[in-house]
C-alpha positions in Angstrom: -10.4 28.3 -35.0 -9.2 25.0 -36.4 -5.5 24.3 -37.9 -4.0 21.9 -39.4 -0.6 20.8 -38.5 2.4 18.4 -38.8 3.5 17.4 -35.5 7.4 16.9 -36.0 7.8 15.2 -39.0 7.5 18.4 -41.2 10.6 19.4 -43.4 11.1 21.3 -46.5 9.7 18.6 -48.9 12.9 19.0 -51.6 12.4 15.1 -52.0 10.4 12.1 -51.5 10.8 10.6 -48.1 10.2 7.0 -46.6 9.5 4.7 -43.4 7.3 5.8 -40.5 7.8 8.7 -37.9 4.6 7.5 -36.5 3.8 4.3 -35.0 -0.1 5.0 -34.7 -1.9 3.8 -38.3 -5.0 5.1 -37.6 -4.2 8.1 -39.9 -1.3 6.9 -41.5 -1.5 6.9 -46.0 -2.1 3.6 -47.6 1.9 4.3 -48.8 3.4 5.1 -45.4 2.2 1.8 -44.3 3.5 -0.1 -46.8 7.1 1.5 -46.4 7.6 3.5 -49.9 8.0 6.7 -50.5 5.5 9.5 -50.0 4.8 13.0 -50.5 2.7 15.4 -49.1 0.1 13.8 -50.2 0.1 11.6 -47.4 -0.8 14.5 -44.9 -3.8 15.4 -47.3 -4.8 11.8 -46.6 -4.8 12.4 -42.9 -7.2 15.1 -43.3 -9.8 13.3 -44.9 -9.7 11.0 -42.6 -9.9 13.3 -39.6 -13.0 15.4 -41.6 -14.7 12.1 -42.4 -14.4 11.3 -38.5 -15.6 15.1 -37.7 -18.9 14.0 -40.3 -19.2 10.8 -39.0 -18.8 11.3 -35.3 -16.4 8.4 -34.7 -13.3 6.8 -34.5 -11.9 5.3 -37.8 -12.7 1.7 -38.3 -13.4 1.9 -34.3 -14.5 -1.7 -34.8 -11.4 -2.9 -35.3 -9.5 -4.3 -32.2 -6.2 -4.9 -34.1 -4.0 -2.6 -35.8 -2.9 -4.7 -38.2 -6.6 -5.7 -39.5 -7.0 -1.4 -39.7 -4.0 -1.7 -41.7 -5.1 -4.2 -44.1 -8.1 -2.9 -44.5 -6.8 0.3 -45.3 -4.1 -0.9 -48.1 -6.9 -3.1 -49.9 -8.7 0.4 -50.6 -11.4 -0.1 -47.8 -12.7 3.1 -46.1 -15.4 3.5 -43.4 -19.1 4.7 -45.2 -20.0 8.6 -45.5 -22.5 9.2 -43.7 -25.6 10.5 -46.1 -26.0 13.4 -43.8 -22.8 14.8 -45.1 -22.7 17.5 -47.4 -22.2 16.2 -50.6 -19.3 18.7 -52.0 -17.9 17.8 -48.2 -18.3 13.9 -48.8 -16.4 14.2 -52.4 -13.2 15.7 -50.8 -13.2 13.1 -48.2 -13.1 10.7 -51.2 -10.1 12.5 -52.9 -8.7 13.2 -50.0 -8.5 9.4 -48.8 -8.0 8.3 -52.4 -5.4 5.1 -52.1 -3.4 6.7 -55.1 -1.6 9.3 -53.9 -1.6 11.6 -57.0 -5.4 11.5 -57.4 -5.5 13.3 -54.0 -5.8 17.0 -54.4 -3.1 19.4 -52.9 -3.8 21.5 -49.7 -3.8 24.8 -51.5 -7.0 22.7 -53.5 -8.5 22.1 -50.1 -8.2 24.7 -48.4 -10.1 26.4 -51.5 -12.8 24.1 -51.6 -13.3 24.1 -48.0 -13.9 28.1 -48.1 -16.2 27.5 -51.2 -18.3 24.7 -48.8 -18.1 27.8 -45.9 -19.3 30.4 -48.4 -22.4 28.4 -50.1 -23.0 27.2 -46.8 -22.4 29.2 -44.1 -21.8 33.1 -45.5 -22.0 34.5 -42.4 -19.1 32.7 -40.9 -17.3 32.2 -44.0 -14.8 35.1 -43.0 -14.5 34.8 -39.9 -10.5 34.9 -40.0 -10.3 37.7 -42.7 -8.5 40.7 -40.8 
């Protein structure tokens, strides 16, 4: 069973915080690498990059040698390509999950529902696998 977590930086989000915890871009929001202030929202971002790497089978932008050029890429609004053997519903929340503005990304109560709609059209018979 797969979770998602915040390892260490998680606090009661009250209001908007700044500058890196992590040194590591690879999942790091368009905003936290530029050094404003961020939400939430940048954890949602996270996610769609690690499900766009679970679809795709790779490492994101594995190609690139440099941080920094990763980091560029990703604040110019570049993302890696979907693979078309993606579901489509499942390719559409990698895109609003990833979104560069921060507000057009959904919330994880809105992905956690849409990710249990994917399991039910798609998978019924493991859809509840958790339910007690």
């Amino acid at each position: 069973m797969a979770k998602v977590g915040d390892f260490g930086t998680s606090q009661h989000m009250e209001m908007l915080i700044s500058g890196r915890k992590v040194d590591n871009p690879i999942w790091l929001a368009p905003e936290v690498l530029e050094d404003k202030m961020f939400t939430e929202k940048a954890d949602v971002y996270a996610f769609g990059v690690i499900l766009w790497e679970m679809v795709a089978r790779q490492q994101f932008f594995a190609s690139e040698k440099f941080m920094a050029q990763l980091e560029k890429k990703v604040i110019s609004g570049l993302r890696p390509t979907i693979p078309g053997t993606c579901l489509p519903e499942v390719a559409e929340l990698i895109n609003e999950c990833w979104h560069g503005n921060s507000e057009a990304r959904p919330a994880f109560k809105v992905v956690a529902s849409r990710i249990e709609a994917i399991m039910v059209k798609y998978f019924p018979d493991e859809a509840d696998y958790d339910v007690i």
